[in-house]
DRENTORDO-559652 format. One line per field, with one value per atom (N, C-alpha, C): x, y, z; residue number from 1; residue in three letters. Coordinates in nm, 4 decimals. Layout:
BEGIN
xx X, ... .
yy Y, ... .
zz Z, ... .
kolza NUM, ... .
baro ala, ... .
END
This chain:
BEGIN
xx 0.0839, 0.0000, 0.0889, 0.0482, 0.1028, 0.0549, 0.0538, -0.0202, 0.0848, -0.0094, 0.0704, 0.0199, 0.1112, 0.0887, 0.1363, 0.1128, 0.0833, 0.1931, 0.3170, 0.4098, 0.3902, 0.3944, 0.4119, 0.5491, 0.5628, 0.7190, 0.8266, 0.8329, 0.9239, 0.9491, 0.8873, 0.9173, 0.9656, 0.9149, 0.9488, 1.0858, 1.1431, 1.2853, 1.3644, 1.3691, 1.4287, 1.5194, 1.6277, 1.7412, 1.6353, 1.5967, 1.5015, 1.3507, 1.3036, 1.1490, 1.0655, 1.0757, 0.9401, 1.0254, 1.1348, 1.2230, 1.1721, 1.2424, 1.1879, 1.0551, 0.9221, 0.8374, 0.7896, 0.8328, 0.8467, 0.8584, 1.0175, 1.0722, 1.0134, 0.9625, 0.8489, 0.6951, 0.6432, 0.5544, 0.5809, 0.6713, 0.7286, 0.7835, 0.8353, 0.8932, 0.7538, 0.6626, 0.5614, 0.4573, 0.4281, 0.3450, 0.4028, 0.5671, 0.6148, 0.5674, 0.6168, 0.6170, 0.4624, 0.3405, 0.2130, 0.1780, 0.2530, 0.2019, 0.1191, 0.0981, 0.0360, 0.1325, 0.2400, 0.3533, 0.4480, 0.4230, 0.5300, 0.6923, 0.7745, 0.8859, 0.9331, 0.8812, 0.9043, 0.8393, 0.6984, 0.6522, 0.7168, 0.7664, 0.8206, 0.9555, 1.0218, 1.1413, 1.0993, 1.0201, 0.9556, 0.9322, 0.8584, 0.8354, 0.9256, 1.0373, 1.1663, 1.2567, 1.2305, 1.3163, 1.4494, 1.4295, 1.5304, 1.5344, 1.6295, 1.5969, 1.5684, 1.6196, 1.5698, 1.5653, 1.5270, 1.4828, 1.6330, 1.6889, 1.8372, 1.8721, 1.8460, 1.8579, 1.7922, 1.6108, 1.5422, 1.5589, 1.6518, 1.6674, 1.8219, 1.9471, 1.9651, 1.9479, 1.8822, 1.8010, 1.7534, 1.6654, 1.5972, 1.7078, 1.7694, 1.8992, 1.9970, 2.0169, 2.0641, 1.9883, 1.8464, 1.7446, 1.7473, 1.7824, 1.7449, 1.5878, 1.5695, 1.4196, 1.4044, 1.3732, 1.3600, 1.2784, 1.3710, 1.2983, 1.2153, 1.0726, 0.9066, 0.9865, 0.8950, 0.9075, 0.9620, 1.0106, 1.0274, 0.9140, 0.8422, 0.6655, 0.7134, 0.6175, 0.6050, 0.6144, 0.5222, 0.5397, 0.7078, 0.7739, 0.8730, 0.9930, 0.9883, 1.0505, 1.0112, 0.8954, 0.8362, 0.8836, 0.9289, 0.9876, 1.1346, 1.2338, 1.3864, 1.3549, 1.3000, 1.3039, 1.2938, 1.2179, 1.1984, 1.2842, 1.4000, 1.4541, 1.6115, 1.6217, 1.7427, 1.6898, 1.6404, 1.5978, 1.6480, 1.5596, 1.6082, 1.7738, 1.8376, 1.9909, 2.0470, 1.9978, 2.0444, 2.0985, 1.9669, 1.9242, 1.9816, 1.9944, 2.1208, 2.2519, 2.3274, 2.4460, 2.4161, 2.3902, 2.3466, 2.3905, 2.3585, 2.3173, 2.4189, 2.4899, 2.6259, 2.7340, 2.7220, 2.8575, 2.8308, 2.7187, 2.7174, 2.7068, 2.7138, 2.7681, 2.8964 .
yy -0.1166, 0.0000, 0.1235, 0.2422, 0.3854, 0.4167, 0.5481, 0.6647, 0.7937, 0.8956, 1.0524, 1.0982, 1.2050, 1.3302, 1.4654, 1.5361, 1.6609, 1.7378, 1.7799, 1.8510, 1.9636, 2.0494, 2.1927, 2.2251, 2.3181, 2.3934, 2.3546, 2.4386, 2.4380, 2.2857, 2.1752, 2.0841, 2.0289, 2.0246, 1.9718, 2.0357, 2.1166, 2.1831, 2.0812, 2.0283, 1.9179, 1.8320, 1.8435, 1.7479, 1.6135, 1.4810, 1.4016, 1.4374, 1.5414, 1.4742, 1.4087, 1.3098, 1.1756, 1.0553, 1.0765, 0.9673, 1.0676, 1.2204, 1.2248, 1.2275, 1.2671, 1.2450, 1.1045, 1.0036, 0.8515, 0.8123, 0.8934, 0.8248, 0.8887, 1.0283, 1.0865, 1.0054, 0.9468, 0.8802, 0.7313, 0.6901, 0.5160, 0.6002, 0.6644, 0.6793, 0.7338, 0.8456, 0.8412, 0.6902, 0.6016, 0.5229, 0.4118, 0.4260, 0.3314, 0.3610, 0.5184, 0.5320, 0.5309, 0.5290, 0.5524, 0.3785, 0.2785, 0.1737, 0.0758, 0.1777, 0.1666, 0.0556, 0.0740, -0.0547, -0.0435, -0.2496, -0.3308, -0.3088, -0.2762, -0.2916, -0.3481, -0.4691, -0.5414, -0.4439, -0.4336, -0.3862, -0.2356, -0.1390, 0.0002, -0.0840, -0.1501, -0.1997, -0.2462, -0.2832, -0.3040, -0.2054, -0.0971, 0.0347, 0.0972, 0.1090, 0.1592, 0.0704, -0.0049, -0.0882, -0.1427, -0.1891, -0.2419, -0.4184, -0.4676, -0.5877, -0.6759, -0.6183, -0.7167, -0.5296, -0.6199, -0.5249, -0.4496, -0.5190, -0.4704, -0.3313, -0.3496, -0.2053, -0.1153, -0.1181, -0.0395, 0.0170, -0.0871, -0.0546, 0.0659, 0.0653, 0.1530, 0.2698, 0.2675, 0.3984, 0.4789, 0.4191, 0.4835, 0.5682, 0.4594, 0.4909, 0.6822, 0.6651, 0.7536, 0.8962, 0.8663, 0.9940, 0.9895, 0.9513, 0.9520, 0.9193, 0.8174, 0.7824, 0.6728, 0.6859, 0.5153, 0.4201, 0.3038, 0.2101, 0.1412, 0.0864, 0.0105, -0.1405, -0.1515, -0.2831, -0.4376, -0.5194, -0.6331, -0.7591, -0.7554, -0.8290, -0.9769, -1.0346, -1.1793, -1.1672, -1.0473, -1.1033, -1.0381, -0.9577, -0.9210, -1.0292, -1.1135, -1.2380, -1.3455, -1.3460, -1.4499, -1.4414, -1.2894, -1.2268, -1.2345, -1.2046, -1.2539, -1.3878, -1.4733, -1.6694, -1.6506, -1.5847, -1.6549, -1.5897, -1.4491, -1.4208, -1.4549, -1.5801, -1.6540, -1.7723, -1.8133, -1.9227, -1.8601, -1.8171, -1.7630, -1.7479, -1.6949, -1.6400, -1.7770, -1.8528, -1.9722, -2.0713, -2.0428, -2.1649, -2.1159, -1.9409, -1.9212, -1.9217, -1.9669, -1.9860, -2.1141, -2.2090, -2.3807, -2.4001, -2.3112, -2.3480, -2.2654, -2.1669, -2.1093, -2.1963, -2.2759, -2.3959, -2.5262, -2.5472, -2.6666, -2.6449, -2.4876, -2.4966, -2.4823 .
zz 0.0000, 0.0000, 0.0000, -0.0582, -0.0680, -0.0437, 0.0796, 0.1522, 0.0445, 0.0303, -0.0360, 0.0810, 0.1092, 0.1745, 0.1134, 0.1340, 0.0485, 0.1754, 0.1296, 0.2436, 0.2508, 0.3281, 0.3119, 0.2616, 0.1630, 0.0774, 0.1809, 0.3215, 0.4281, 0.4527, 0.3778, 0.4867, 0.3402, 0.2451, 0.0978, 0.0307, 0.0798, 0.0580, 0.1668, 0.2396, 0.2890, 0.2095, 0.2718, 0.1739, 0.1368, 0.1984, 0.2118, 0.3086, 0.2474, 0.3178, 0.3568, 0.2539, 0.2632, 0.3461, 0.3768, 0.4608, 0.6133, 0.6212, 0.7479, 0.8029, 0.7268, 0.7697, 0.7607, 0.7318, 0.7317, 0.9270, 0.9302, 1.0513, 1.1356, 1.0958, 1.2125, 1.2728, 1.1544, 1.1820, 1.2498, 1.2057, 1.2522, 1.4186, 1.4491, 1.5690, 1.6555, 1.6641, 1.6601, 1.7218, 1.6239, 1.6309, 1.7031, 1.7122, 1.8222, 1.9403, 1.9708, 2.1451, 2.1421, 2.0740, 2.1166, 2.1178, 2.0874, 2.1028, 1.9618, 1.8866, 1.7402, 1.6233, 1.6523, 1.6157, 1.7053, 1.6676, 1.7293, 1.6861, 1.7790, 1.6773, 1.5304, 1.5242, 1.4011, 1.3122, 1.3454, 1.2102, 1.2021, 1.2928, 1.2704, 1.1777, 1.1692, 1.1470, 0.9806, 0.9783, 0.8460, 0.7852, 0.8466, 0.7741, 0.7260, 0.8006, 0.8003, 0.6934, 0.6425, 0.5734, 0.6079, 0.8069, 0.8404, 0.8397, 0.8085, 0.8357, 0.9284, 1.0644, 1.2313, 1.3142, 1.4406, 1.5409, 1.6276, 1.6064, 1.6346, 1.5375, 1.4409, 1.3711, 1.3871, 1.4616, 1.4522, 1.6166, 1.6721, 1.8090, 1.7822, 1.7200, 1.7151, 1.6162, 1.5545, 1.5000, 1.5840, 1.7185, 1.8181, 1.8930, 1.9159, 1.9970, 1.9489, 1.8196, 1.7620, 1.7440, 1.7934, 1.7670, 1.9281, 2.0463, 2.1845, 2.2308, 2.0944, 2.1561, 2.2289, 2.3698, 2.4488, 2.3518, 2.3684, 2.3151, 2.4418, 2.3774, 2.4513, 2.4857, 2.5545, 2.6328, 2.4931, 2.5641, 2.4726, 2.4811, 2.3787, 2.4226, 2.3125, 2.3616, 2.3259, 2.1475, 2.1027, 1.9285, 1.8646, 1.9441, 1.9428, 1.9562, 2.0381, 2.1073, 1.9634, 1.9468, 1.8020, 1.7044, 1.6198, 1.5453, 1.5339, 1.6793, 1.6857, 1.6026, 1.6891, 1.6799, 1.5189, 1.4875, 1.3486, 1.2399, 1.3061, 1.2278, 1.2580, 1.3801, 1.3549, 1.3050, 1.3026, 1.2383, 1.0479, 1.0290, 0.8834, 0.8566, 0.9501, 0.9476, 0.9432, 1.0924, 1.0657, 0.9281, 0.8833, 0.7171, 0.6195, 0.6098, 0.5597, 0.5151, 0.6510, 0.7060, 0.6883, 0.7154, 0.6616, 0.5193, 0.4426, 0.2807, 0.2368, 0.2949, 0.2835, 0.2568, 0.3732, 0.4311, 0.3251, 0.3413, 0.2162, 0.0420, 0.0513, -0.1213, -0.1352 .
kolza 1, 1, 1, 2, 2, 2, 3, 3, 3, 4, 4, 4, 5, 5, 5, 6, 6, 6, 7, 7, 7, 8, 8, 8, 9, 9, 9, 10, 10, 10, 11, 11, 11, 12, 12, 12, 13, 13, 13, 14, 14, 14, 15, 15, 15, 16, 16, 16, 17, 17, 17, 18, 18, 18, 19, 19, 19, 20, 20, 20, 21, 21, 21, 22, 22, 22, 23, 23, 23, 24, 24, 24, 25, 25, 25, 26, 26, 26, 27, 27, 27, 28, 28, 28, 29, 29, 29, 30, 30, 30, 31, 31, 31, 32, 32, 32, 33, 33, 33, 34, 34, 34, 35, 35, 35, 36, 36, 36, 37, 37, 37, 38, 38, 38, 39, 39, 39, 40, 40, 40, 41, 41, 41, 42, 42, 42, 43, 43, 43, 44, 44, 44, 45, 45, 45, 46, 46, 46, 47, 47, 47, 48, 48, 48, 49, 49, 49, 50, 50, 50, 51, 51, 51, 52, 52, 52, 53, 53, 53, 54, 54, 54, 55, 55, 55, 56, 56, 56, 57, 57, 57, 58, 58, 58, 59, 59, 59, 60, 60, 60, 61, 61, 61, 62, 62, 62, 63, 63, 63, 64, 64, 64, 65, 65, 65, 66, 66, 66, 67, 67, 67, 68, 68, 68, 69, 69, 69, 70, 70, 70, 71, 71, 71, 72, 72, 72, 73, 73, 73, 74, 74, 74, 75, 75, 75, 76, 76, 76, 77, 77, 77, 78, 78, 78, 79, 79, 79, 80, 80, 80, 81, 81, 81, 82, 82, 82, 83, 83, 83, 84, 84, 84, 85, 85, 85, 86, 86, 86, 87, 87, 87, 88, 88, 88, 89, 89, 89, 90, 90, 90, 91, 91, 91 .
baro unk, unk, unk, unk, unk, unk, unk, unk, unk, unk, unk, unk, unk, unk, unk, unk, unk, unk, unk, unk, unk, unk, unk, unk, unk, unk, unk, unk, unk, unk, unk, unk, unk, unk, unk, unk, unk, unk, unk, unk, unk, unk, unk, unk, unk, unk, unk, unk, unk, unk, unk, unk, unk, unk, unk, unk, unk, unk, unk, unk, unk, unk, unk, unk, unk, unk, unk, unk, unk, unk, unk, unk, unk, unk, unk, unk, unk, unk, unk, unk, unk, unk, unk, unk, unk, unk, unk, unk, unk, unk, unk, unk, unk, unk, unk, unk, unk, unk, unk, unk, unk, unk, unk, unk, unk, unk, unk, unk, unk, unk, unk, unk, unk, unk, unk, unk, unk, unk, unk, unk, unk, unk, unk, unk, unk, unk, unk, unk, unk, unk, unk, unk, unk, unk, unk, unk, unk, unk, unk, unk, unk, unk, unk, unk, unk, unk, unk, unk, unk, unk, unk, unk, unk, unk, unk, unk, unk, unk, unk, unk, unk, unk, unk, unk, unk, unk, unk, unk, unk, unk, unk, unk, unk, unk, unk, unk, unk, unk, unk, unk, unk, unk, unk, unk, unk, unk, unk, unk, unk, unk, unk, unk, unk, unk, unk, unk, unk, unk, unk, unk, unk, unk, unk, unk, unk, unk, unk, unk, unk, unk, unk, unk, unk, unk, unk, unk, unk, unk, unk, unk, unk, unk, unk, unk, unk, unk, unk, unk, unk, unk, unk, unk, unk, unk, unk, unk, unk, unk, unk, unk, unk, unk, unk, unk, unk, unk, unk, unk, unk, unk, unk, unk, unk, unk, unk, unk, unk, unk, unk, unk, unk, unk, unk, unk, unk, unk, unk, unk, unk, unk, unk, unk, unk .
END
C-alpha cells in the first residue's frame, strides 16, 4: 500500500522529506504503542529489530518494552539467518 501526503514547501525543501516524515511517523506510532517494533522496522526498511533498536537509539528515543510477538519475530529471524548460514557452508 502507498499513503501521499501533500508537504508543506518548508518541509518539501528538505534534503530528504518523505524519509523524514516517514521516521516521524514510525517513531511516533512506536512510542504511542500503534507498532510493534518489528513492524516500525519493516516500515523503516530495516531488516531485524536490532537495527530499529539503534536507530531509536541515535534519535534519543527510548525504546518500549520487549513483548512476546517481538521475542516471536527474533526466533523466526534466527531461524532464517540460521538456514542461511546452513546453505552457505554446504555450497
Amino acid at each position: 500500500m502507498q499513503i501521499t501526503v501533500q508537504l508543506p514547501d518548508d518541509i518539501a525543501h528538505h534534503e530528504n522529506p518523505s524519509r523524514e516524515v516517514l521516521e516521524a511517523l514510525v517513531i511516533e506510532g512506536y512510542s504511542a504503542g500503534v507498532f510493534t517494533s518489528h513492524e516500525a522496522s519493516l516500515l523503516l526498511g530495516f531488516d531485524n529489530r536490532f537495527d530499529f533498536d539503534g536507530f531509536l537509539k541515535e534519535r534519543g528515543v527510548e525504546a518500549g518494552s520487549y513483548g512476546f510477538a517481538e521475542h516471536e519475530q527474533d526466533l523466526r529471524s534466527l531461524a532464517k539467518l540460521d538456514e542461511e548460514r546452513r546453505k552457505k557452508r554446504s555450497a
